[in-house]
C-alpha positions in Angstrom: 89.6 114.3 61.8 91.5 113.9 65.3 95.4 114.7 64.8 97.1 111.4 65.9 98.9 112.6 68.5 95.5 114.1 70.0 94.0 110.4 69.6 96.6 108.9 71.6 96.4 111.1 74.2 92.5 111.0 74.7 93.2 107.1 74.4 95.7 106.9 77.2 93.5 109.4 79.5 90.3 107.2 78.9 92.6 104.1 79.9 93.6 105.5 82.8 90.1 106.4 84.2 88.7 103.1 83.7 91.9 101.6 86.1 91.3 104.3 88.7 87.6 103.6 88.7 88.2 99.8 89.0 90.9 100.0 91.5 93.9 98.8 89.0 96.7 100.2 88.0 97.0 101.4 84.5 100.9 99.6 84.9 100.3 96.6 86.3 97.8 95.7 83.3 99.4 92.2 81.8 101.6 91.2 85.2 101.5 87.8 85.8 100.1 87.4 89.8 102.5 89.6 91.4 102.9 90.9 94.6 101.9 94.6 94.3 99.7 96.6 96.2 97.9 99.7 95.0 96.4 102.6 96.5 93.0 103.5 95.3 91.4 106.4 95.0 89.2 106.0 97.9 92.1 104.9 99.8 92.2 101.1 100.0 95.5 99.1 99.6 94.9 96.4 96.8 97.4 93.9 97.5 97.9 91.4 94.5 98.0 87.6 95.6 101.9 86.1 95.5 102.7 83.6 93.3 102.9 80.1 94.8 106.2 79.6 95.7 109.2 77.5 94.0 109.6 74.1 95.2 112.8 74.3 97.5 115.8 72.4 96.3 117.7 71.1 99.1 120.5 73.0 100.4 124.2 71.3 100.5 125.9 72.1 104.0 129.4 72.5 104.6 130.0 71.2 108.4 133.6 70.3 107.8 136.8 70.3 110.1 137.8 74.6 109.0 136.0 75.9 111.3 137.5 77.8 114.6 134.8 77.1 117.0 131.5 75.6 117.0 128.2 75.3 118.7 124.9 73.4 118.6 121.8 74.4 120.0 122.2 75.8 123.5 121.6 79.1 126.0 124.8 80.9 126.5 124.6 82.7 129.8 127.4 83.9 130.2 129.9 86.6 128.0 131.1 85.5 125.2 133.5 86.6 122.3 133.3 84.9 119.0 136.4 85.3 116.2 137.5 82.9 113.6 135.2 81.4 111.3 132.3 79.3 113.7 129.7 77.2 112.8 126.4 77.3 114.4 123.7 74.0 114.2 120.4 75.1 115.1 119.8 77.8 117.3 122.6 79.7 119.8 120.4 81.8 122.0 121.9 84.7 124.2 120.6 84.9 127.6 119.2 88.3 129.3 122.5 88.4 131.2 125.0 87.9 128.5 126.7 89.6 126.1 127.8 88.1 122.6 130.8 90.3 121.4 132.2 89.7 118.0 135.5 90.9 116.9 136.1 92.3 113.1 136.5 89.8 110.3 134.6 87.1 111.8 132.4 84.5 110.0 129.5 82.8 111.5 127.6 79.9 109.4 124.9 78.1 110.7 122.8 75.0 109.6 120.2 72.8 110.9 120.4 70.7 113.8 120.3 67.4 112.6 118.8 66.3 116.4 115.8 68.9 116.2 115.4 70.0 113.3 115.6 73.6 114.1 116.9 76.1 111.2 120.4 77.6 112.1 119.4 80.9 113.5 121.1 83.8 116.2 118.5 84.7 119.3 119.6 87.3 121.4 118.0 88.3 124.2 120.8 89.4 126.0 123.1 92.0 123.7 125.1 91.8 120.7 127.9 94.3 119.9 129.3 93.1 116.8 131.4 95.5 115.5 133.9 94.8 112.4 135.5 97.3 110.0 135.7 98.2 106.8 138.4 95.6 105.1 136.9 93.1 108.0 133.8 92.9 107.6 131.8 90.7 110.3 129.7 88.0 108.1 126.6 86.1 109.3 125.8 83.3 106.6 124.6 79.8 105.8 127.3 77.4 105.6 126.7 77.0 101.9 127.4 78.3 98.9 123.5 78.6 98.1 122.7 82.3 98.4 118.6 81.5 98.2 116.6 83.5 100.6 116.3 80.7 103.2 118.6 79.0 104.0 118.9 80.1 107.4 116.7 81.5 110.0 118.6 84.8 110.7 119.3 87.0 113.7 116.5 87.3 116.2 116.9 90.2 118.9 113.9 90.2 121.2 112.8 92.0 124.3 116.0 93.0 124.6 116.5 96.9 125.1 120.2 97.4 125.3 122.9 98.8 123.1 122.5 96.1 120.5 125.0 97.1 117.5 125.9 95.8 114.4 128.5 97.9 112.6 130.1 96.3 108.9 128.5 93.7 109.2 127.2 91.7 106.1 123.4 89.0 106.7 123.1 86.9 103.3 120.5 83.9 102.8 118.1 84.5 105.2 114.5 84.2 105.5 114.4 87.5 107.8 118.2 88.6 108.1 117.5 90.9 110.8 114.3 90.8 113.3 114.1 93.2 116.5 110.8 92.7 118.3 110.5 94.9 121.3 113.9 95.6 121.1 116.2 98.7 120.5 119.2 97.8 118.0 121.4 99.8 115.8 123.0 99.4 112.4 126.1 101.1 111.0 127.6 100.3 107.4 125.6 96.9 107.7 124.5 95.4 104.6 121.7 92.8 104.0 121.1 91.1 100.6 119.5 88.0 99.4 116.8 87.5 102.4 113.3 86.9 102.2 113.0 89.9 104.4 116.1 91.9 104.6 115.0 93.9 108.5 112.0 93.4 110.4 111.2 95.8 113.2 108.1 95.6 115.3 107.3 97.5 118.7 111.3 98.6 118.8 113.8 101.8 118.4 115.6 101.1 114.8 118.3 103.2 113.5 120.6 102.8 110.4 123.4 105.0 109.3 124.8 103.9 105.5 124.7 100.5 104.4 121.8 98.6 102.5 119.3 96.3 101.6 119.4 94.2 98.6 117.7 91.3 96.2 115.4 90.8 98.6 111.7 90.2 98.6 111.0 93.1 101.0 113.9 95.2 101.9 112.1 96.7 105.5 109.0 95.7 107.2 108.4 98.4 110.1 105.7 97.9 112.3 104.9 100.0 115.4 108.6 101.4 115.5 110.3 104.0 115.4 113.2 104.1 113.1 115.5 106.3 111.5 117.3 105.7 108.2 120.5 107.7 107.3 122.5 107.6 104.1 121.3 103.8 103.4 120.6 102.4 100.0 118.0 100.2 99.1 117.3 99.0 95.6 117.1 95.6 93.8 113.9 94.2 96.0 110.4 93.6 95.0 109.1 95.9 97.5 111.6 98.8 99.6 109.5 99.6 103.0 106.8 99.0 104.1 105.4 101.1 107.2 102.8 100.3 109.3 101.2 102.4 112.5 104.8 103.7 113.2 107.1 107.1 112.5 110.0 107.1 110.3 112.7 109.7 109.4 114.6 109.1 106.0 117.2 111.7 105.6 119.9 111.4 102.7 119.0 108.1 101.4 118.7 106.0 98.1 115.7 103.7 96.8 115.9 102.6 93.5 115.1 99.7 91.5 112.2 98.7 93.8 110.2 96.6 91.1 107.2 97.2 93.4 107.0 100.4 95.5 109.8 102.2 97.1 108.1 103.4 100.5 104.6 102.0 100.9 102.9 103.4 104.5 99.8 103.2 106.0 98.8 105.3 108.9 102.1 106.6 110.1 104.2 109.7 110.6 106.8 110.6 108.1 109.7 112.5 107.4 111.6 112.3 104.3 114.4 115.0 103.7 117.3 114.8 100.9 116.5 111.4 99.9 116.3 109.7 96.3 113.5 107.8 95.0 114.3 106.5 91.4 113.0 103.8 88.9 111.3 102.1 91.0 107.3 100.7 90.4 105.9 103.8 92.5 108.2 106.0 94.9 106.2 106.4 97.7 102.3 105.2 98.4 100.9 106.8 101.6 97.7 106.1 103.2 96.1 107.6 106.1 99.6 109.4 107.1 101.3 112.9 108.2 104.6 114.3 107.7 106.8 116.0 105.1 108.7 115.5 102.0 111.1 118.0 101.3 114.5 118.6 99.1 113.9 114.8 97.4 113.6 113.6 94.4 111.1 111.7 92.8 112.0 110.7 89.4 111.9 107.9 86.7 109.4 105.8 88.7 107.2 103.5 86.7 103.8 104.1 87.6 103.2 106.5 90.3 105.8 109.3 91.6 103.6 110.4 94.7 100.5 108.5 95.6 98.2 109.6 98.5 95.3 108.6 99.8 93.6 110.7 102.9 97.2 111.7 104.0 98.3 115.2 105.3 101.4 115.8 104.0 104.0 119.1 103.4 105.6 118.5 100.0 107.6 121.3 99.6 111.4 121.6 97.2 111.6 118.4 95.7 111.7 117.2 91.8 109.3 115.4 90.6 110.2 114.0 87.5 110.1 111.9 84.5 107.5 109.4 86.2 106.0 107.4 83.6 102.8 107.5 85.2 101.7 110.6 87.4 103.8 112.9 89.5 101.7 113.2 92.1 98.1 111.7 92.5 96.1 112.7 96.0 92.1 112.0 97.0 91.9 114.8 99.8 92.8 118.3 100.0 94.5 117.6 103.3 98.1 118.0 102.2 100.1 120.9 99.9 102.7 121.1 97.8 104.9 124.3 97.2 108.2 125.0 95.5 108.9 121.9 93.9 109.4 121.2 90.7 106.7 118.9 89.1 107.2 118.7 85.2 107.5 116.0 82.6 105.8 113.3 83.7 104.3 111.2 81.4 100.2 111.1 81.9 100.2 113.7 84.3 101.9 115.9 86.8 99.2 116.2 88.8 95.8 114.1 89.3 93.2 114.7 91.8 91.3 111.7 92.7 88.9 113.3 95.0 86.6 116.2 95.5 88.5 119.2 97.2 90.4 121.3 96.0 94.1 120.5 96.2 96.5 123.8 97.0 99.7 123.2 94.3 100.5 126.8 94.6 104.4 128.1 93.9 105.6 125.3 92.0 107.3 125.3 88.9 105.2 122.9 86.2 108.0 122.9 83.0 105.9 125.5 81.0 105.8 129.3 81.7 102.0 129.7 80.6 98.6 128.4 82.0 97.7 126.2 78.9 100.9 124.4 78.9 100.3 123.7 82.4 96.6 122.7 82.2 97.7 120.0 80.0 99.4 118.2 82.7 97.0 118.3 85.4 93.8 115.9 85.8 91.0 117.9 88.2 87.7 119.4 87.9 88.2 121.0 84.0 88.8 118.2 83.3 86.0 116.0 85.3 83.4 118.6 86.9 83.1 115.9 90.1 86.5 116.9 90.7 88.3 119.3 92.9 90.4 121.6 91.4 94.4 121.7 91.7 94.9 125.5 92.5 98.2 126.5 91.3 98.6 130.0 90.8 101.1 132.1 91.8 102.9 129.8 89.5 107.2 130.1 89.7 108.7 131.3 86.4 111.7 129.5 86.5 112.6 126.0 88.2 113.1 126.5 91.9 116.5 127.1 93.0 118.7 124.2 94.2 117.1 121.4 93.0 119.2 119.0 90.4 
């Protein structure tokens, strides 16, 4: 007779084979049509289709007479310095000449213009220094009390490749709250909640230093950037970043809450040092990308603590922890892990999707002998068309310095 707890577990590994063989996630089994994308183990992002979306209830507009200065769609050509509370209709575009200066504790609301139907939205392709403070916060908002995700276009900086800066600042409501194309833009204290997508970047030089993203649908899209994150937090959205043919550096950061993935790249360079990636559906999902991952943690994340998938990565001092899932999972034996500590997770620390060998060597596993271990590690003794996860010298003791 099987011991029940044996029967369980050989019931939960023979689950989990059957979704890695079909390309499903063992966690996502019973989600109702949601947006989430999963990395196979033959490398292919599986994105779910989104649900069809809500119809829109109309938005009430507040155009009335407290409002400091207003404008309706036009070019600005010339400097100009916004304070007060304004009221934008339609579209106020900065020209390449100009430069739109806002002073701390200013409010901008936009709405439609009624003439052309154009969303209330910022265009700058000049340069924007808005820069506010902490108690006076610059706000950029629909002129509403509605906090949905679109109820206003958002700020547009493109081709423009001065020293655009936004510095406490708070974008609510919009359907992208911050897009840079071809631009260069920084962000200091800034936060970003409620947008359809909280920052867009594509073919530009982002950086943010503190501040967030929040109860959004996607927190960053980054495409063919670069961009550097510092000391930001980003929790509360469906999906955290995702990363496309670019190079990112996250240093000191927080992602948690991310009902999707925290960090989901494909074919980029990455560089992820003292950051936190918690309770989130997976931490990070990397596909066909290089970099490192060092002094994080990785802990109390739904489905998947590490994913790779033909990636060459340096995984080196982190904690990887308490992942409901797997700690790590990897199809190539491009990338290594060493001196972390990978314990506790609940299928498996380790699973090795393909056939090489995967060097896990120096890391501490949560149990000071070999059987223990073995336990917690999917590879070839378990499946013979598997590599093996070579682990040995094994640490005796947690690595030093890592909560």
């Amino acid at each position: 007779m099987i011991p029940c707890g044996s029967f369980i577990r050989i019931f939960l590994f023979l689950a989990f084979l059957l979704c890695v063989g079909c390309g499903q996630s063992l966690f996502s089994l019973g989600k109702d049509n949601e947006a989430v994308s999963h990395l196979t183990a033959t490398g292919q992002t599986i994105t779910a289709p989104l649900p069809l979306p809500a119809e829109r209830k109309p938005v009430c507009y507040d155009t009335g007479a407290q409002y400091t200065a207003s404008y309706h769609t036009s070019v600005l050509k010339e400097d100009v310095t916004l304070s007060g509370k304004v009221l934008i209709s339609g579209v106020l575009t900065i020209a390449p000449q100009a430069t739109l200066n806002i002073v701390p504790g200013t409010v901008i609301s936009f709405v439609p213009d009624k003439n052309s139907n154009h969303e209330g939205a910022l265009v700058v392709q000049g340069r924007i220094a808005a820069v506010g403070i902490a108690d006076k916060m610059i706000v950029f908002k629909a002129a509403t009390l509605d906090t949905s995700q679109d109820s206003w276009r958002g700020i547009i900086v493109l081709g423009s490749e001065k020293n655009n800066l936004l510095d406490y600042c708070r974008i609510e409501g919009a359907s992208v709250g911050l897009d840079s194309i071809f631009s260069t833009i920084s962000l200091k204290n800034t936060s970003i909640l409620s947008c359809g997508i909280g920052i867009r970047i594509q073919g530009s030089l982002f950086q943010a230093i503190g501040g967030s993203v929040s109860d959004s649908e996607v927190g960053y899209v980054l495409i063919d950037s670069e961009a550097s994150l510092r000391d930001v937090f980003c929790s509360d959205n469906t999906k955290g970043i995702l990363l496309s043919r670019g190079s990112l550096s996250v240093k000191g950061s927080s992602f948690s809450r991310n009902t999707s993935c925290a960090l989901e790249a494909v074919d980029s360079k990455i560089k992820v040092f003292g950051a936190t990636f918690s309770k989130n559906g997976t931490g990070l999902a990397l596909s066909g990308s290089e970099g490192t991952i060092e002094a994080s943690k990785i802990v109390e994340n739904r489905e998947y603590g590490l994913q790779l998938a033909h990636s060459r990565m340096k995984i080196s001092g982190n904690r990887i922890f308490m992942n409901t899932g797997v700690g790590i999972m990897s199809d190539t034996g491009d990338s290594a892990a060493w001196g972390n500590t990978i314990s506790l997770n609940g299928l498996y620390d380790f699973y090795n999707a393909g056939t090489d060998d995967f060097r896990a060597i120096g890391n501490w596993w949560g149990a000071s002998t070999v059987k223990g271990q073995k336990r917690r590690i999917f590879d070839k003794a378990v499946d013979r068309s598997r590599g093996s996860v070579l682990t040995t010298p094994e640490l005796s003791v947690p690595p030093a310095g890592i909560l």
